[in-house]
C-alpha positions in Angstrom: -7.2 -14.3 -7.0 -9.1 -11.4 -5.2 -8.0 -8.1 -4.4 -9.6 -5.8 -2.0 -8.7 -2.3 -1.8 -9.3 -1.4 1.9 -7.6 2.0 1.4 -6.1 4.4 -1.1 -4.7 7.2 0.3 -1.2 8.0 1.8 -0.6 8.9 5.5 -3.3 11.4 6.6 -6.2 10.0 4.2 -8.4 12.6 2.4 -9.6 14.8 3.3 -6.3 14.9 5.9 -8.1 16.0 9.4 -5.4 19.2 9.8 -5.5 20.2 6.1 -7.0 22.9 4.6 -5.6 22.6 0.9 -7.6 22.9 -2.2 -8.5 19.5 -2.3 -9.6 19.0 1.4 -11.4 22.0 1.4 -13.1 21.1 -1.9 -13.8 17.8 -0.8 -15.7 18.4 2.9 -17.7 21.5 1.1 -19.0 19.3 -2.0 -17.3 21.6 -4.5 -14.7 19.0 -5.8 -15.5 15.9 -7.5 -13.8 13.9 -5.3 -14.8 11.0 -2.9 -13.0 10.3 0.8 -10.4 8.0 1.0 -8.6 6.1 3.9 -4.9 5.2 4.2 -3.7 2.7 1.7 -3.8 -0.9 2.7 -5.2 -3.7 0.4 -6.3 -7.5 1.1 -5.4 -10.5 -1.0 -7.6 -14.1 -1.0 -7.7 -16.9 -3.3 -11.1 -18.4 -1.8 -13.0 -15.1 -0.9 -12.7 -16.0 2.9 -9.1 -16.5 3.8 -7.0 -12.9 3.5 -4.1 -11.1 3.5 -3.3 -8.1 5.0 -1.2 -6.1 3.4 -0.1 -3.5 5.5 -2.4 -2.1 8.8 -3.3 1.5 8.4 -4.7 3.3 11.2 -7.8 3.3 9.4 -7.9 -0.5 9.6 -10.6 -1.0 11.7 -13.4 1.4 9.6 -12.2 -0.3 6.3 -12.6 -3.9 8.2 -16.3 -2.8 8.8 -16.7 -1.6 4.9 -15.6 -5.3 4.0 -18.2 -8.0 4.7 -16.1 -10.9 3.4 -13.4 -10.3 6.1 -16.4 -10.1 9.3 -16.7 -12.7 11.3 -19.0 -15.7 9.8 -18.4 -18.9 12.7 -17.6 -18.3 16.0 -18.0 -15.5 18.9 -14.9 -14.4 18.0 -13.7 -15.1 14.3 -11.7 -13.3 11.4 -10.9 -13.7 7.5 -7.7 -12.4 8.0 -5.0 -15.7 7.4 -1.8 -13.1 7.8 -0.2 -9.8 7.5 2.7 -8.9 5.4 4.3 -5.4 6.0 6.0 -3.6 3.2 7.5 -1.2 5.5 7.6 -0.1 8.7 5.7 3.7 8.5 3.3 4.6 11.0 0.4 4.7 7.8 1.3 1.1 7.5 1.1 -0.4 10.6 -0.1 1.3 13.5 -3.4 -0.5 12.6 -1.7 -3.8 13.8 -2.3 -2.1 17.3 -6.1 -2.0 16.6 -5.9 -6.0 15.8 -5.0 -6.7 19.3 -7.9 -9.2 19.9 -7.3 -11.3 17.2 -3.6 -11.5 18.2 -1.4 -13.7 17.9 -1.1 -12.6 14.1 1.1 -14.7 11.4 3.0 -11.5 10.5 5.3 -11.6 7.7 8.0 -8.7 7.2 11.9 -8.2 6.2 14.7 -8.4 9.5 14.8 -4.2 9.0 10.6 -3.9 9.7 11.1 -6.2 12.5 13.7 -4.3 14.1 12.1 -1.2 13.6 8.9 -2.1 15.1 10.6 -3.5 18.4 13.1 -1.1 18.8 12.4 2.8 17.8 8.5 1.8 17.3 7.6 -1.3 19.3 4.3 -2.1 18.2 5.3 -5.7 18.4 6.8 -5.9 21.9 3.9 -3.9 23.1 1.6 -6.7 21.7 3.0 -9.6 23.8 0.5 -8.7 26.2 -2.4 -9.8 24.4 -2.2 -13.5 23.8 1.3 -13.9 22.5 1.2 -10.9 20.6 2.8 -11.8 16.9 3.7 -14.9 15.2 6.7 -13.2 12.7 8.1 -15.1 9.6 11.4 -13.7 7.7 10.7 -11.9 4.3 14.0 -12.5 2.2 15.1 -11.2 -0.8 13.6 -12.5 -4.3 12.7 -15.9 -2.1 9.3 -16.4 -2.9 6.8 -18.0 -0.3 3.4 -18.4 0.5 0.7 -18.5 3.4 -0.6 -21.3 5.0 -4.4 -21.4 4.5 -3.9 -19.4 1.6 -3.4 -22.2 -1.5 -2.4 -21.4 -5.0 -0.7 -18.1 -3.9 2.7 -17.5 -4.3 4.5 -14.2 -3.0 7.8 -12.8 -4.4 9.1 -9.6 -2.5 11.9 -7.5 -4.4 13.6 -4.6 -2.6 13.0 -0.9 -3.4 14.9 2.3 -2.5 13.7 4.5 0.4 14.3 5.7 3.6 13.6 3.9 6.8 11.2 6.1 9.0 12.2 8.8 11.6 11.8 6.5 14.4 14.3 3.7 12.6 18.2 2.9 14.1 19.0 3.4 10.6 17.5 6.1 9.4 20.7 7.9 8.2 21.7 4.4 6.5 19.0 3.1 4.1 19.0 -0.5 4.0 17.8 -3.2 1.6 14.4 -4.1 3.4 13.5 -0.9 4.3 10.4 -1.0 1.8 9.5 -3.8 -0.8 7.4 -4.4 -3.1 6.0 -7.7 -4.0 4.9 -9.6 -6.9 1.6 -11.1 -5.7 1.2 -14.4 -8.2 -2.4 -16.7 -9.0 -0.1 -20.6 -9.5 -3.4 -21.9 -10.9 -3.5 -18.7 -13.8 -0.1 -17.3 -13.8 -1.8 -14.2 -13.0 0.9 -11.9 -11.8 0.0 -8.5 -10.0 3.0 -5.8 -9.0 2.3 -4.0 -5.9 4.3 -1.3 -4.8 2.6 1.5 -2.6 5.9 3.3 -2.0 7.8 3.0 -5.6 10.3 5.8 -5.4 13.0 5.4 -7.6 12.1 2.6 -11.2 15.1 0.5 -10.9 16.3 -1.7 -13.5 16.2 -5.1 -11.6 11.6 -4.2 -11.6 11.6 -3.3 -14.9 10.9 -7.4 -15.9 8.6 -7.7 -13.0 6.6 -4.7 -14.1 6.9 -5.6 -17.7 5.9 -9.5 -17.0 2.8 -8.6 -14.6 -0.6 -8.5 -15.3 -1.5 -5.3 -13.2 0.5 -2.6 -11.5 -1.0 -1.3 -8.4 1.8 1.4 -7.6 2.7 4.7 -6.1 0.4 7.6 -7.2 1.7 10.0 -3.8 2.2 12.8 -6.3 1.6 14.4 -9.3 4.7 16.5 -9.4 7.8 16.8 -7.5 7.1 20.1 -5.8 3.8 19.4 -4.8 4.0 20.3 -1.3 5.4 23.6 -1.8 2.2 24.9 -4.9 -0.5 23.2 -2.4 1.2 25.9 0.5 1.3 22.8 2.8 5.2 22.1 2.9 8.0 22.1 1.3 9.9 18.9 1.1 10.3 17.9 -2.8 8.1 14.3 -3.6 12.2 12.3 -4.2 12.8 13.4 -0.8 9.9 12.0 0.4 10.5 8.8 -0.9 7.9 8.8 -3.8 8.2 9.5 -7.7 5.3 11.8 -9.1 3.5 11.0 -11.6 4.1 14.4 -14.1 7.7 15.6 -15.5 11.0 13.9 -17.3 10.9 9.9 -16.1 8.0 10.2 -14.1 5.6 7.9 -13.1 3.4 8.5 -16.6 6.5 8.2 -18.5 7.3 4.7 -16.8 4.1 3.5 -16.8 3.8 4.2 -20.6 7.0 1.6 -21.7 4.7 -1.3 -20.5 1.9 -2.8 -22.8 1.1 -5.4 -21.0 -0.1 -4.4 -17.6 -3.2 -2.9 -15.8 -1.9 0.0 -14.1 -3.2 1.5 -11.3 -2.2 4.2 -8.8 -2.5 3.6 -5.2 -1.4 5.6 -1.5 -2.4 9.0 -3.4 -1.6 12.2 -1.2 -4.5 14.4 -0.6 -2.8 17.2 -2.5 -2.4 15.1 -6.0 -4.9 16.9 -8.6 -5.8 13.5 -9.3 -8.2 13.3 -7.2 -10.5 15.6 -7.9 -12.0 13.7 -10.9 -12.8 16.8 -13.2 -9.2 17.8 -13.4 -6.8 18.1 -16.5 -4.4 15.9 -14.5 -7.0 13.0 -14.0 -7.6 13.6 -17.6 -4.2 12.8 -18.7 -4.0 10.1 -16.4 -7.2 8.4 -18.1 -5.4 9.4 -21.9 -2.6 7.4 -20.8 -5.1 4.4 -19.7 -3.8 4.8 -16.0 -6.5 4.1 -13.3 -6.9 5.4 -9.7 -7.5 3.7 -6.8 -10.2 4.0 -4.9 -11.7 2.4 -1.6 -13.8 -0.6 -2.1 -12.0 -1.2 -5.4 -12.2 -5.2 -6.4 -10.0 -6.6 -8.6 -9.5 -10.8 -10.2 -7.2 -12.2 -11.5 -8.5 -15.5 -12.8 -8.5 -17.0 -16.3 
């Protein structure tokens, strides 16, 4: 099993084009030892040729360019990618799909609350129709695993996560199950087992097994500490509000992390405020004394033997 990151930062990438926090200004005048980063996405193949999308940033396009293995290799018009599973339905998670439009119709996976969100209060999917039948879409349920055609020896297990549905959503005011997922991403021929989770904001009890049992973590990194947004000067919402569990404090994300041997943990979606990236910090020091990884773009991973 193979794992692409395509991108690693949350909504806005980093440096964030309207931002003029410490990082972003660090970062475009080479004073910070940082590197860019686009918004979060990775791909998943078993064969190194057949992939899945998971998630569509609006950076999807640049990071398919950055990613030989998914170009097209046989005819005029050709693609790696086998299908797309959406955790969510946020704009810095599938907007990208609009950018796919020539390859459409897509085998697009996603839970009943995506799919009405994106035909209803963002209809990326009905605008679609338009281009050669738009989307294929196939239910995600609950703890069912299932797999991919093209894609063998791969078995997906998506388990629900709290959050809140975007702005755009009929249910915004009522969080429901589906909302945002996570899945447990699974090699059958190694038992390899990877937990991804881009937007982890509360560690419920029914993931701690998952998280314990895998083999990596690739999880929310957003930020480092609950009232990020209001020290950086850029806002003023707290990271729990948000959706997202910072990494620093009383059952944070270091904290969590720290109760499981087994895993390779990574952080993944990072906000362009996080300290963490600016790889001289104390904060990406702590982060490296607690064996915790960042993600970058271009990161491989696999998971074989």
């Amino acid at each position: 099993m193979k794992i692409r990151v395509l991108g690693s930062a949350a909504g806005g990438g980093f440096p964030q084009w309207n931002c003029n926090c410490a990082n972003c200004h660090g970062v475009r005048q080479g004073t910070l030892r940082a590197v860019p980063r686009t918004q979060s996405s990775i791909a998943v193949s078993m064969d190194g040729g057949h992939w899945i999308l998971f998630n569509t940033s609006p950076d999807i396009r640049a990071q398919l360019e950055a990613f030989p293995a998914i170009q097209p290799r046989e005819g005029k018009r050709d693609t790696g990618i086998a299908a797309i599973v959406f955790m969510d339905s946020q704009i810095d998670h599938t907007t990208g799909l609009l950018m796919l439009r020539e390859g459409c119709p897509h085998q697009v996976y996603c839970t009943d609350c995506v799919y009405e969100d994106l035909t209803s209060g963002f209809p990326i999917f009905r605008i679609l129709d338009a281009w050669n039948g738009g989307i294929h879409r196939h239910r995600i349920e609950f703890d069912l695993p299932f797999s991919i055609a093209g894609i063998d020896g791969l078995r997906l297990t998506p388990v629900p996560l709290s959050s809140k549905a975007p702005p755009y959503s009929p249910h915004r005011l009522n969080p429901q199950p589906g909302d945002n997922i996570g899945i447990v991403i699974e090699n059958l021929l190694s038992r390899k087992k990877v937990f991804y989770a881009p937007g982890l904001g509360v560690v419920e009890k029914h993931l701690l097994p998952l998280m314990r049992d895998a083999d990596c973590l690739l999880v929310d990194g957003t930020f480092w500490r609950e009232d990020e947004m209001t020290v950086a000067g850029v806002g003023s919402k707290p990271a729990s509000a948000m959706g997202h569990l910072p990494q620093s404090g009383p059952g944070g994300m270091i904290e969590v992390l720290n109760t499981f041997a087994k895993p390779r943990k990574i952080l993944i979606h990072i906000n362009n405020t996080n300290p963490i990236l600016n790889e001289d910090s104390p904060e990406r020091a702590e982060l490296a004394h607690h064996n915790i990884e960042v993600a970058y773009d271009g990161m491989e991973l696999e998971f074989f033997a």
